[in-house]
N, C-alpha and C positions, 0 to 999 in steps of 0.2 A: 476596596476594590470589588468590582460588581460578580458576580456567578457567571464566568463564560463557561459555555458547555457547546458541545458540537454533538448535533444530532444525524442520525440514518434515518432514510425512509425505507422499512426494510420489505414491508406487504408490497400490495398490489400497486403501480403506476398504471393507469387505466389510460390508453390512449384513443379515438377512435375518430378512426379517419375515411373520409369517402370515397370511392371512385371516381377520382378527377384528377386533373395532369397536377402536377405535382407545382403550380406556382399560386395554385386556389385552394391548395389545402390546409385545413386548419385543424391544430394541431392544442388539446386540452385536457394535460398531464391535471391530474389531481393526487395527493398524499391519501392514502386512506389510515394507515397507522403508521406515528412516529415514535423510535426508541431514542432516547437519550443511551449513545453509545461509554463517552466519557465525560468528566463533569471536574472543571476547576474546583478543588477541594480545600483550599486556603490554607494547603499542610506547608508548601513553600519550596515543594520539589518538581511541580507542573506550575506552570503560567500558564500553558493556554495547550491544548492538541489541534493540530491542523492537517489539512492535505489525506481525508478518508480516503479510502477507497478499499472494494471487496470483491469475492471471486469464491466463486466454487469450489470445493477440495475436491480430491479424486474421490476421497468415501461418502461424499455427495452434502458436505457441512456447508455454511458459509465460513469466508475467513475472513474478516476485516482489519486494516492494516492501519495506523496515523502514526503522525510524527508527535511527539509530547515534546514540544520546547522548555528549557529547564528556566529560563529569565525572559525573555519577551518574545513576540511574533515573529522576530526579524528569520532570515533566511541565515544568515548568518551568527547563529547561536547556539550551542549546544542541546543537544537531542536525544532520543535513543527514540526504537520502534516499537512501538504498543502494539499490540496484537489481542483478539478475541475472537471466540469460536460461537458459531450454534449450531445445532445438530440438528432441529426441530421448525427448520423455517423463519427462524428468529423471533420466535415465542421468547426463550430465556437463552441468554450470553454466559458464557466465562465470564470469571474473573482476566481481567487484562495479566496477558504474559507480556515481560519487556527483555524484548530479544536482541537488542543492539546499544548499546550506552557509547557514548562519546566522551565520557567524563566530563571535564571541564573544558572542553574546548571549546575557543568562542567563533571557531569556524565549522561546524560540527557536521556531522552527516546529512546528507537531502533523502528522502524520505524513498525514491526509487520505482523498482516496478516489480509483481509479483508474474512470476510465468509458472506453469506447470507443463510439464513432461507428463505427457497422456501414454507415454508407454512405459517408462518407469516407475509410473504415478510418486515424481519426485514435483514438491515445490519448492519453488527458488525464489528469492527476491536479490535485484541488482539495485544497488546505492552507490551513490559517490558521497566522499569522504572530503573535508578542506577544500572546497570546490573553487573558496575567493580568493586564497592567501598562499597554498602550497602550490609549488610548481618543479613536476608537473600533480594534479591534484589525485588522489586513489577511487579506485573502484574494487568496491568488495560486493561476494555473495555470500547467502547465509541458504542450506539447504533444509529442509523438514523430508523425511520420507516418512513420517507417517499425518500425513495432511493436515499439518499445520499447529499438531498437537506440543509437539518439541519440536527446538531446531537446533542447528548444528554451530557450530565458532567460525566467525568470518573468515571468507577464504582471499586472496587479496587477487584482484584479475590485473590489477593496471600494469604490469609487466606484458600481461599475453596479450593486449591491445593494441600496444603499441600507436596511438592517439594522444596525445598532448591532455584533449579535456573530453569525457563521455561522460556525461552527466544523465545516467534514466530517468526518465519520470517526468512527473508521478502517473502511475497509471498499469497497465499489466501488457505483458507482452504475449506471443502468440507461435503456434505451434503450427507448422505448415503442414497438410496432411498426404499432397498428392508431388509426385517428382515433377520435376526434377528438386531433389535435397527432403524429398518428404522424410518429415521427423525435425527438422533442425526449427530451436527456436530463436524464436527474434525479439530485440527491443529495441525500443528507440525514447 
């Protein structure tokens, strides 16, 4: 089986754009440094991590977030949440924390959204759970208040929803900051 690995591009995206209406604008993203985040390691507990994505802590680290599927790519296969930290601009990474296991479930968890509360400097992430097979399917949060370094035991929302199916993600959610509801976060 080949070496899948999924990498970040964690440096600089250099974009540079002219002053022209926006339908002649050209647009040319280059990589200047890539990290190898995580790395199929043919121990037979990862098949593959997919669906990255990262976000600033409140104590100003990154946090990057993937799904580690435990038998193949599909959406519906057991999972849990890999997490890793850098303090340093992403010079050097943690070790991966796995903050969410589904066991053996072959309907397992979808990967979510990370939001942070800038006034309690709490970060959250929202997953849904059995998303093909249970009905109706779960939505859980996991909270970290101290940016991203530990986190807390899923809290389960899908009673206080009250929605059939709210499935996050994958992606991060946002904190409104002016009224009317300034403060209240949103995902979608």
């Amino acid at each position: 089986m080949g070496s899948y690995f999924l990498s970040l591009a964690v440096s600089v995206v250099a974009v540079v754009c002219a002053a022209a209406p926006v339908s002649s604008l050209s647009v040319n993203p280059f990589v200047e440094e890539e990290t190898v985040m995580w790395q199929f390691n043919g121990d037979g507990s990862v098949a593959f991590y997919r669906t990255p994505f990262g976000t600033p802590a409140p104590d100003g680290c990154l946090v990057v977030i993937a799904g580690g599927h435990k038998g193949d790519r599909m959406d519906a296969d057991s999972k849990f949440l890999a997490i890793r930290r850098s303090c340093d601009g992403g010079d050097s990474w943690t070790s991966s924390t796995f903050v969410s296991d589904d066991g053996a479930m072959t309907d397992g968890l979808s990967v979510g959204v990370v939001i942070t509360d800038n006034v309690t400097k709490t970060m959250m992430i929202l997953y849904g759970h059995c998303l093909h097979t249970c009905d109706p399917p779960f939505l859980y949060m996991i909270k970290s208040h101290d940016s991203g370094k530990t986190w807390g035991k899923p809290i389960d929302l899908s009673k206080q929803i009250h929605y059939s199916l709210f499935a996050p993600g994958p992606g991060y959610g946002i904190q409104k900051r002016y009224p009317p509801h300034a403060g209240r976060l949103i995902a979608c």
